[in-house]
N, C-alpha and C positions, 0 to 999 in steps of 0.2 A: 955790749948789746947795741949803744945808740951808733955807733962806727958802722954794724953789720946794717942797721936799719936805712944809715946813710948812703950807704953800698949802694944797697938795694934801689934805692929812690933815683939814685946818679944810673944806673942802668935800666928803669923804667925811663926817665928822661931820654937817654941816649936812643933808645927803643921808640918812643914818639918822633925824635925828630928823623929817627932814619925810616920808620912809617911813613910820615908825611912826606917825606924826600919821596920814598916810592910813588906815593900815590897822586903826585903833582907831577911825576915824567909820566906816569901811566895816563895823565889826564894830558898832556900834553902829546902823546902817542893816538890815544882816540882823537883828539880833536884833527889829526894831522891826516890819520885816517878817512874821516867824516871827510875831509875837505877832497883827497884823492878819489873816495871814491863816486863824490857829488860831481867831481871835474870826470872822470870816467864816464860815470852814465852821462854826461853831458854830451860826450863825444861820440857813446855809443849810438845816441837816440839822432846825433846828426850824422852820421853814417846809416842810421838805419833809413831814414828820410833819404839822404841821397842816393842808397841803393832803390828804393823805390821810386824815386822820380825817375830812375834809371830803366826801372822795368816799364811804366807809364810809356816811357819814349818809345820802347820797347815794342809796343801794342800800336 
């Protein structure tokens, strides 16, 4: 019985650290994200600026 209990413990272990393996690329995925898409709208809002300075002229 103490071998089967042993099992069991050695594969709840193995089971947290490939948890936290997930959950440390998934936090390294969002943070990668967050930063593409603060750099995007960055870009979008100075295109959108410069198509309006564009129509300004425009007038």
């Amino acid at each position: 019985m103490g071998l089967e209990k042993e099992s069991k413990a050695q594969v709840s272990i193995e089971l947290i650290i490939v948890l936290a393996a997930v959950v440390a690329i998934v936090l390294v995925l969002v943070s990668q994200l967050q930063k593409t898409s603060a750099s995007g709208a960055k870009k979008i809002d100075e295109k959108t600026k410069d198509i309006f300075a564009k129509i300004d002229e425009i007038d």
